[in-house]
C-alpha positions as CSV (number, residue, x, y, z in Angstrom):
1,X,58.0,32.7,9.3
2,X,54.3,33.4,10.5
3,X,53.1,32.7,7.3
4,X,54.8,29.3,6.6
5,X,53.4,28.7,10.5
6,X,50.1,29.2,9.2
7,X,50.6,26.8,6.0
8,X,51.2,24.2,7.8
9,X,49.0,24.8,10.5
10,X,46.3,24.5,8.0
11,X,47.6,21.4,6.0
12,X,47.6,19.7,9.3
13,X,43.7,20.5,9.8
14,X,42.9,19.8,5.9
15,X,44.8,16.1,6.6
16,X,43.2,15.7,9.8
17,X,39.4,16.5,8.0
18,X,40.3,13.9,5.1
19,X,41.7,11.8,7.1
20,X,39.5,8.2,6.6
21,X,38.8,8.1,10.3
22,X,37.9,11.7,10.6
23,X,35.1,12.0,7.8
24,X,31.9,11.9,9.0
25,X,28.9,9.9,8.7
26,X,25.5,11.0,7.0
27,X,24.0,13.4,9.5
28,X,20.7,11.7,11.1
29,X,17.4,13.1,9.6
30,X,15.2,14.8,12.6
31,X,13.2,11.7,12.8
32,X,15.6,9.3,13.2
33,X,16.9,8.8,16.7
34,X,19.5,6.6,18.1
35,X,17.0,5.7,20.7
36,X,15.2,3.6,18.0
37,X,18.0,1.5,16.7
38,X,17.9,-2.1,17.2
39,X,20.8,-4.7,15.6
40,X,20.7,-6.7,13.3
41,X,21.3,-10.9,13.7
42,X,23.3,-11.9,11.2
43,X,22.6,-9.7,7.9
44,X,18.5,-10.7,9.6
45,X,16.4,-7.9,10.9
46,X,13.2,-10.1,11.4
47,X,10.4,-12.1,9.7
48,X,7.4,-11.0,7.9
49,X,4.5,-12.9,6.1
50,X,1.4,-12.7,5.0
51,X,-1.0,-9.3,6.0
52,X,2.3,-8.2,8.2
53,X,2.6,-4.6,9.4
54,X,6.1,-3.7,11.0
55,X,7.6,-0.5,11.6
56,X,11.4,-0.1,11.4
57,X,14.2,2.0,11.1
58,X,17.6,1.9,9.0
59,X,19.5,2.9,11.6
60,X,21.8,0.6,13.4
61,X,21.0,-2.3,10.4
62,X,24.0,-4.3,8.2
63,X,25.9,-2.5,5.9
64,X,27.0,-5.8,3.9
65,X,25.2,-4.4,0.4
66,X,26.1,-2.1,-2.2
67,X,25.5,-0.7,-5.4
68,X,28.0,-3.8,-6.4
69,X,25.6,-6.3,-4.7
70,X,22.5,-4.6,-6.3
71,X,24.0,-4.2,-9.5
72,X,25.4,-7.9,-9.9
73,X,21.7,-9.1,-8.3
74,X,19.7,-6.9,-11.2
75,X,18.0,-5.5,-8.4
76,X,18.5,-1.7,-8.8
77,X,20.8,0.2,-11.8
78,X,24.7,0.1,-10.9
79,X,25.0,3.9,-9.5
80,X,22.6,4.4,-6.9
81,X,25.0,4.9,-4.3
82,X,23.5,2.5,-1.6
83,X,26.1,2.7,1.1
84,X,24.2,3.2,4.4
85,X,22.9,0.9,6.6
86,X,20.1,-1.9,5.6
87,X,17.7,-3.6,7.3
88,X,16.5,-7.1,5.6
89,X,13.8,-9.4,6.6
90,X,13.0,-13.3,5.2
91,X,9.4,-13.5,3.9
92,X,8.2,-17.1,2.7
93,X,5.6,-16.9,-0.4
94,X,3.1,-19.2,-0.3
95,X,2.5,-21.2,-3.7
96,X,0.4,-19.5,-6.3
97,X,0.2,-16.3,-4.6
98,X,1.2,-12.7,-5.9
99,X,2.6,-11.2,-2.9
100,X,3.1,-6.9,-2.8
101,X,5.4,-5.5,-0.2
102,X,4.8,-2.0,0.3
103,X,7.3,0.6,2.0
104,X,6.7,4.0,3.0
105,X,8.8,6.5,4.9
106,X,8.2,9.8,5.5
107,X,11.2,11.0,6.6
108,X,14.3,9.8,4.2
109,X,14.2,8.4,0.7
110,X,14.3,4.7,1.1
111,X,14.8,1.7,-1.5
112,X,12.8,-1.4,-1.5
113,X,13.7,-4.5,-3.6
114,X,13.0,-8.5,-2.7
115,X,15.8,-10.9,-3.3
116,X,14.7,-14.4,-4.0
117,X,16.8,-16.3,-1.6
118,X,16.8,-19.7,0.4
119,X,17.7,-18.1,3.9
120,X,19.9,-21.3,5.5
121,X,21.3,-19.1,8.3
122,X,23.9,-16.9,5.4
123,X,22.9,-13.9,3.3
124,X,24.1,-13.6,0.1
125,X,26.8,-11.5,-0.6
126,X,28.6,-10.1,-4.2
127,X,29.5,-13.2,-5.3
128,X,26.4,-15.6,-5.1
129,X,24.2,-15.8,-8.3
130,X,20.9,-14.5,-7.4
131,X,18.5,-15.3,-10.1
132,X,15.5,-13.0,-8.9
133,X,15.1,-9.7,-7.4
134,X,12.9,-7.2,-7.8
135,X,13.7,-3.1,-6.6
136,X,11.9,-0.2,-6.6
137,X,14.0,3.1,-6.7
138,X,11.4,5.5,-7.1
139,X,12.7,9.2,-5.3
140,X,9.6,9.9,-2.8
141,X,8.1,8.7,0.5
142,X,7.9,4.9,-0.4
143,X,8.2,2.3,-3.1
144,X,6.7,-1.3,-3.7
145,X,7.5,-4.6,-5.4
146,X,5.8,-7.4,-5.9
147,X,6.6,-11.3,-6.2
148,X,4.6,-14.2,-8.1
149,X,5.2,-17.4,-6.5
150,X,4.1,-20.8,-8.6
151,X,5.8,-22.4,-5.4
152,X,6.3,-22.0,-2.2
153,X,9.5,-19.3,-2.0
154,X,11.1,-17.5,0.1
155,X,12.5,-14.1,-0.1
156,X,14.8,-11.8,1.7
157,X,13.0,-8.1,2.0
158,X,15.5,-5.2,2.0
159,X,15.3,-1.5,2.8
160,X,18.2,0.4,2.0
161,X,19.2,4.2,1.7
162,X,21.7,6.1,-1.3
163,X,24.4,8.2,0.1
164,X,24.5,6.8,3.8
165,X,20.8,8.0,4.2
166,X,19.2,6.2,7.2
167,X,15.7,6.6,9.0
168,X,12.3,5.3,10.0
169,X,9.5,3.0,7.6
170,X,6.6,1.1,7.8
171,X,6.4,-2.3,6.0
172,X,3.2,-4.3,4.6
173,X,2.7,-7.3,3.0
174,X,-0.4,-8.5,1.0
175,X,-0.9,-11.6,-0.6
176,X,-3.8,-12.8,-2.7
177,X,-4.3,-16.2,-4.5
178,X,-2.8,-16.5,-8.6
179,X,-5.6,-18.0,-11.1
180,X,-5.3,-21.9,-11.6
181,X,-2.8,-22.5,-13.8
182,X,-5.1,-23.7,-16.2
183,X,-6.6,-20.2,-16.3
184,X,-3.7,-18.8,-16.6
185,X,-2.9,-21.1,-19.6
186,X,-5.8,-20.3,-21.6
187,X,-6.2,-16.7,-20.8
188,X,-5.8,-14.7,-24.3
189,X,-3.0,-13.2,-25.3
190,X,-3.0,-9.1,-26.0
């Protein structure tokens, strides 16, 4: 009888730890604090443009994007296991500039990709075409992509973590101007 007692004292703490509502999140690196969390508006973290410099953190963003998101976008291989929290900001190109976002983060290893998207007050979700985006997935402190723009464009800039990971990154943006497009047209072909 103490035996059987003990069996199904322990299947009721085995259902009770897989249990949906008692599995827990990702622990929070070190360097991430709850202190530093800010929400999101909308799927909309803020703005960036041009020479901007922003540090941010993961933690308290959107969780609206997945590896199914990513994967249907062509942003990052299907796999990745982006399930944590985002934070994603709108950047507008101007015309004929190459624009390089950079993202570093010493603490957690982040993702970086830029999702060519007309922001009209929605973010796109699974089932929207997106016809641009570029990602970087590179394991380390940081990542960067960059964007040409023949016209003006606008783009929504997303920092996201694999496996629930959230924590702290700086943001920059640099632009400079494309050749003339009739110096692009006659440049030589290697």
């Amino acid at each position: 009888m103490i035996v059987f007692l003990f069996a199904c004292a322990q299947l009721g703490e085995l259902a009770k730890a897989s249990a949906p509502e008692a599995s827990a999140a990702a622990p929070l690196p070190a360097c991430a604090t709850e202190g530093e969390a800010q929400g999101a508006r909308g799927c909309l973290s803020g703005a960036l443009g041009c020479g901007s410099r922003l540090s941010g953190t993961t933690l308290g963003g959107d969780s609206a994007w997945d590896d199914d998101f990513y994967a249907a976008a062509f942003c990052f291989p299907a796999g990745q296991h982006h399930s944590g929290a985002e934070r994603v900001y709108t950047l507008t190109a101007p015309k004929d500039t190459q624009v390089t976002v950079r993202m570093t983060s010493t603490c957690v290893d982040l993702d970086l990709a830029a999702v060519a998207w007309d922001y009209d007050g929605r973010c796109p979700t699974v089932n929207h075409p997106i016809t641009e985006c570029e990602g970087d997935v590179r394991p380390g402190p940081g990542g960067s992509v960059m964007m040409q723009a023949f016209h003006e464009r606008q783009y929504l800039i997303v920092v996201d973590g694999k496996d629930g990971a959230v924590g702290p990154f700086e943001l920059s943006v640099e632009c400079a101007p494309l050749r003339p497009l009739e110096d692009r047209a006659r440049a030589p072909v290697k």
